[in-house]
Backbone as a chain_set.jsonl record, in Angstrom:
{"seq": "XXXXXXXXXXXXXXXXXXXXXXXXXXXXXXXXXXXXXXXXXXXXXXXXXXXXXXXXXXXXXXXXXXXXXXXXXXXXXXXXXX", "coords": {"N": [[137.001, -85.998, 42.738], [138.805, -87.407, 41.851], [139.558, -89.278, 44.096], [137.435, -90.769, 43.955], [137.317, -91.827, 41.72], [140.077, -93.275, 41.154], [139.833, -95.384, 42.91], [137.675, -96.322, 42.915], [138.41, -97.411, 40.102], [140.729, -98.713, 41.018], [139.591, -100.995, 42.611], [137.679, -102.773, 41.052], [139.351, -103.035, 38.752], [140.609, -105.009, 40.757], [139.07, -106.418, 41.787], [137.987, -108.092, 39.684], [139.368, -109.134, 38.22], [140.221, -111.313, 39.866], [138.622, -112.276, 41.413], [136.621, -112.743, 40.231], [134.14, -112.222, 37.017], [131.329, -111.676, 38.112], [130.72, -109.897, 40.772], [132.529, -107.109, 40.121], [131.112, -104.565, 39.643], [129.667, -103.856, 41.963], [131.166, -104.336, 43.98], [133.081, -102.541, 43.445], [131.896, -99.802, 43.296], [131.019, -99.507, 46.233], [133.739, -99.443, 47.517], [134.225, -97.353, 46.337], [132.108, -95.365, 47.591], [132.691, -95.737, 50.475], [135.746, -94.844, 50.253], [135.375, -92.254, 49.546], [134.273, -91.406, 51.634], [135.495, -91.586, 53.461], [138.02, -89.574, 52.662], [136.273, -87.26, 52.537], [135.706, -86.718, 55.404], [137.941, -85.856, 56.394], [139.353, -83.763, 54.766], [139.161, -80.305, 54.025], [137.893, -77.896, 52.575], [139.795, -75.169, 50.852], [138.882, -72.709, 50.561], [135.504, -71.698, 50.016], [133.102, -72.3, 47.684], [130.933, -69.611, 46.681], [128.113, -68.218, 44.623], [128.053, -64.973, 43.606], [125.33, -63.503, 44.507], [124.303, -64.772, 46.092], [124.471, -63.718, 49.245], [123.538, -63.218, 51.942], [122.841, -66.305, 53.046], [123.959, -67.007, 55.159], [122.29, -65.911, 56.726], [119.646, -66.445, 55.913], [119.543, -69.069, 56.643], [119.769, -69.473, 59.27], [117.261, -67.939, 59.944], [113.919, -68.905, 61.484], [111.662, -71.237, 59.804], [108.501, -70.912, 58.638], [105.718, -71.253, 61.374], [102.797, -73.646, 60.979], [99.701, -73.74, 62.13], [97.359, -76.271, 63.709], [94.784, -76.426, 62.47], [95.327, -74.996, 60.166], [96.743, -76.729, 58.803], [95.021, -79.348, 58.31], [92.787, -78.174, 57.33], [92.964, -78.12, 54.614], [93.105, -79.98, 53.487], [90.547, -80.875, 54.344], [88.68, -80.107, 52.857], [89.231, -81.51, 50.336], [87.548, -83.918, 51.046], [85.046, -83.259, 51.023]], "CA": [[136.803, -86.926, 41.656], [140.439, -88.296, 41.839], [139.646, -89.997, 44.717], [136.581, -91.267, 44.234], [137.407, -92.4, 40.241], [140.816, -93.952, 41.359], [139.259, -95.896, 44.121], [136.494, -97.334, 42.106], [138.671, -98.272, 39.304], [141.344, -99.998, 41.575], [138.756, -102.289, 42.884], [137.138, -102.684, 39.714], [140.567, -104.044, 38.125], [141.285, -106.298, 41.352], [137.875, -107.522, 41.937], [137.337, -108.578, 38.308], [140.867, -110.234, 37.78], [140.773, -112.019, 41.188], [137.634, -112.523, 42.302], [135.3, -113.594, 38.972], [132.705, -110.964, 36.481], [130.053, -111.814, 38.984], [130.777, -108.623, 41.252], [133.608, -105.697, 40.185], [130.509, -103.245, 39.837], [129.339, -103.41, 42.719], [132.774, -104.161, 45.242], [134.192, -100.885, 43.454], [131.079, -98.634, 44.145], [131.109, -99.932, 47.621], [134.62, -99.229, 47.848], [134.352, -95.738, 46.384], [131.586, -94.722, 48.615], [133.771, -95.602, 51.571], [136.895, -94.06, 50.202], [135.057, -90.921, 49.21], [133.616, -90.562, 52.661], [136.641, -91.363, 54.377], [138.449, -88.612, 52.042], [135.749, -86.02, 53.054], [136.105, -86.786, 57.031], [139.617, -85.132, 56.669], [139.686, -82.858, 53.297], [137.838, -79.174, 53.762], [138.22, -76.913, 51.025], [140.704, -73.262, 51.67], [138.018, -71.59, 50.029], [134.131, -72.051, 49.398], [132.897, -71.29, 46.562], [129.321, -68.84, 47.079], [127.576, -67.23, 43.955], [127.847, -63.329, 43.929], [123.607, -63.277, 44.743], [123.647, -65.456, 47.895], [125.658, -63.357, 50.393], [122.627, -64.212, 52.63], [122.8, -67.49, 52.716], [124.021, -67.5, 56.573], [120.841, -64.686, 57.775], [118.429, -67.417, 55.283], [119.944, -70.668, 57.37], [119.443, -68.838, 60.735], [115.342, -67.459, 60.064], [112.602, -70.505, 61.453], [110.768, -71.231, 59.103], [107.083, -70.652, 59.37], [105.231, -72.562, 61.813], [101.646, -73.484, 61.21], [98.914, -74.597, 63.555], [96.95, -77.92, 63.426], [93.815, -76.24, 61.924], [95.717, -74.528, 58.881], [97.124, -78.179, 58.43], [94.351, -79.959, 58.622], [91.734, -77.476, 56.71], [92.578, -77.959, 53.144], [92.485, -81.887, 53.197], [89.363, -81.342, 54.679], [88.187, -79.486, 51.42], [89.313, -82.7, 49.51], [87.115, -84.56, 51.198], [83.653, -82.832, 51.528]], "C": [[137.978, -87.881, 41.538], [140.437, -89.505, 42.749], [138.778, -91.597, 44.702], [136.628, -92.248, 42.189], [138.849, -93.326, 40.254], [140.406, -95.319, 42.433], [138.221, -97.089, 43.136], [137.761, -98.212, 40.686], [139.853, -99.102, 39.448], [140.608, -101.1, 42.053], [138.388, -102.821, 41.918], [138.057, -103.891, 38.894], [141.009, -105.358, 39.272], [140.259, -107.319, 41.162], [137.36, -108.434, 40.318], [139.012, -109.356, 37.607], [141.05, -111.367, 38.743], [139.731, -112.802, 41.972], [136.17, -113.2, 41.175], [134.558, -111.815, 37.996], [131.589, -111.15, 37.42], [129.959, -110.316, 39.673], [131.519, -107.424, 41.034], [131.967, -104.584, 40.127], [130.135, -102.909, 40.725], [130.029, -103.705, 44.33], [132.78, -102.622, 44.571], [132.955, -99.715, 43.42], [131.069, -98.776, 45.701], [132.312, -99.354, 47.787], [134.561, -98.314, 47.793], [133.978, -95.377, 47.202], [132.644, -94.924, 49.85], [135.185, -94.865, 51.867], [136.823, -92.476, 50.366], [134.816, -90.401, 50.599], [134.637, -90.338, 53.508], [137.415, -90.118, 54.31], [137.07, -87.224, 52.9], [135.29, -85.997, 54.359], [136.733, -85.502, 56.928], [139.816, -84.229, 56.255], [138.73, -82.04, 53.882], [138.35, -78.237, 53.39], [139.013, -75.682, 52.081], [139.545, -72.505, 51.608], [137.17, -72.152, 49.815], [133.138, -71.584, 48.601], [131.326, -70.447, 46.722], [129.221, -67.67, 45.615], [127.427, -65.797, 44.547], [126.69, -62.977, 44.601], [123.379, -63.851, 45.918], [124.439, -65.077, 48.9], [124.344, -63.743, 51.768], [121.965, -65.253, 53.195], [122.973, -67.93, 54.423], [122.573, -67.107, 57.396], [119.712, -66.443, 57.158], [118.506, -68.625, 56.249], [119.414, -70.226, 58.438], [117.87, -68.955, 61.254], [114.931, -68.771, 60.204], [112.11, -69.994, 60.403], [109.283, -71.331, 59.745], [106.52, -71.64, 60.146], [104.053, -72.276, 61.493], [101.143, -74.166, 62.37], [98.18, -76.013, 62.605], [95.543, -78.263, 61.948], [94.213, -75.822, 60.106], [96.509, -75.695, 58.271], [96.01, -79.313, 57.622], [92.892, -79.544, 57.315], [91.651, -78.061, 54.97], [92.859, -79.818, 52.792], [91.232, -82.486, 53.619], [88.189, -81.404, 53.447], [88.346, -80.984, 50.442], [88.089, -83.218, 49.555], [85.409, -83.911, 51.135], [83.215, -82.454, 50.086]], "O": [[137.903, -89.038, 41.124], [141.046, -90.539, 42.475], [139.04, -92.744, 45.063], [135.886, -93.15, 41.8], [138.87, -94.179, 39.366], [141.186, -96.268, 42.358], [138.238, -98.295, 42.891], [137.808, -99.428, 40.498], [140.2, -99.944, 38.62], [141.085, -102.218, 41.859], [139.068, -103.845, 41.841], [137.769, -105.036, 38.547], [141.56, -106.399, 38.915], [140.304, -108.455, 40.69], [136.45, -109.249, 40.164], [139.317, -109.957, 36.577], [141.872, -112.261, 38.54], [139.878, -113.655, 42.848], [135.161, -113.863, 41.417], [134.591, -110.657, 38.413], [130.742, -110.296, 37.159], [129.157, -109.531, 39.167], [131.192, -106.52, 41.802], [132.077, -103.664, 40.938], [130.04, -101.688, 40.843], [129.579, -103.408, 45.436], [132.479, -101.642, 45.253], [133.385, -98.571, 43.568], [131.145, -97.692, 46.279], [132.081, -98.335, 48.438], [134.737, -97.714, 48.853], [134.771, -94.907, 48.017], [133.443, -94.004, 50.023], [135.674, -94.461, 52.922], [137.592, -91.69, 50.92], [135.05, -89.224, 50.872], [134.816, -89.319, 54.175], [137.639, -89.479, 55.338], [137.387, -86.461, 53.813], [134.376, -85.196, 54.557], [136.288, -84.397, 57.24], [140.458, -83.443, 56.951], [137.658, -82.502, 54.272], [139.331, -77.731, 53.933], [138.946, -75.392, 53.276], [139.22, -71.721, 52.499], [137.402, -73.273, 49.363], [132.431, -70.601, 48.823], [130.488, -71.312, 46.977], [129.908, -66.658, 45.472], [126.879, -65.486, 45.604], [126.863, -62.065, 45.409], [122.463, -63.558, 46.688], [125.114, -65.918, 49.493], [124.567, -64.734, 52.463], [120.848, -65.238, 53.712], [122.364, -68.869, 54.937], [121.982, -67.705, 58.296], [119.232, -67.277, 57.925], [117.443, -69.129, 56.609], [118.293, -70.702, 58.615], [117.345, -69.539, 62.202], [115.288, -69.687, 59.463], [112.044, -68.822, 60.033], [108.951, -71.677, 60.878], [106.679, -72.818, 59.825], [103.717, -71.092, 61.515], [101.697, -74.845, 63.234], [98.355, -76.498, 61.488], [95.295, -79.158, 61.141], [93.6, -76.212, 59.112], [96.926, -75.515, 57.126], [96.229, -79.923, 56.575], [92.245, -80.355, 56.653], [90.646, -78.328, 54.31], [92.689, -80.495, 51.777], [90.793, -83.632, 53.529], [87.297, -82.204, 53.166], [87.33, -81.387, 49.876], [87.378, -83.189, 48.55], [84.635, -84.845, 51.341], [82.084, -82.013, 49.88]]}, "num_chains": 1, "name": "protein.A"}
């Protein structure tokens, strides 16, 4: 938030002292987004935070999900129609 709330409201103050009211809202979101992303290139947390209930969370990512076929796709938009 530091980055991304300092960022926006240095542009914010240049673009709107320097540049006219026509654009500071939308130079200093522009700018944030760019700062923010740049910042989370580089930055990755010591620690990540995981609710007590989702220790599973790697096995859940892993499992395919179900595949269907064309017919069990296909069937219940047929029902719409008929």
């Amino acid at each position: 938030m530091l980055v991304a709330g300092s960022s926006f409201a240095l542009a914010q103050y240049l673009s709107s002292n320097f540049l006219g009211p026509e654009l500071p809202d939308i130079i200093s979101s522009l700018v944030s987004l760019v700062c923010l992303t740049l910042f989370l290139r580089v930055w990755h947390p010591v620690r990540i935070f995981r609710f007590s209930d989702d220790v599973n969370q790697a096995v859940r990512a892993s499992t395919p999900a179900n595949t269907y076929t064309a017919g069990q796709i296909i069937r219940p938009g047929c029902r719409l129609f008929s």
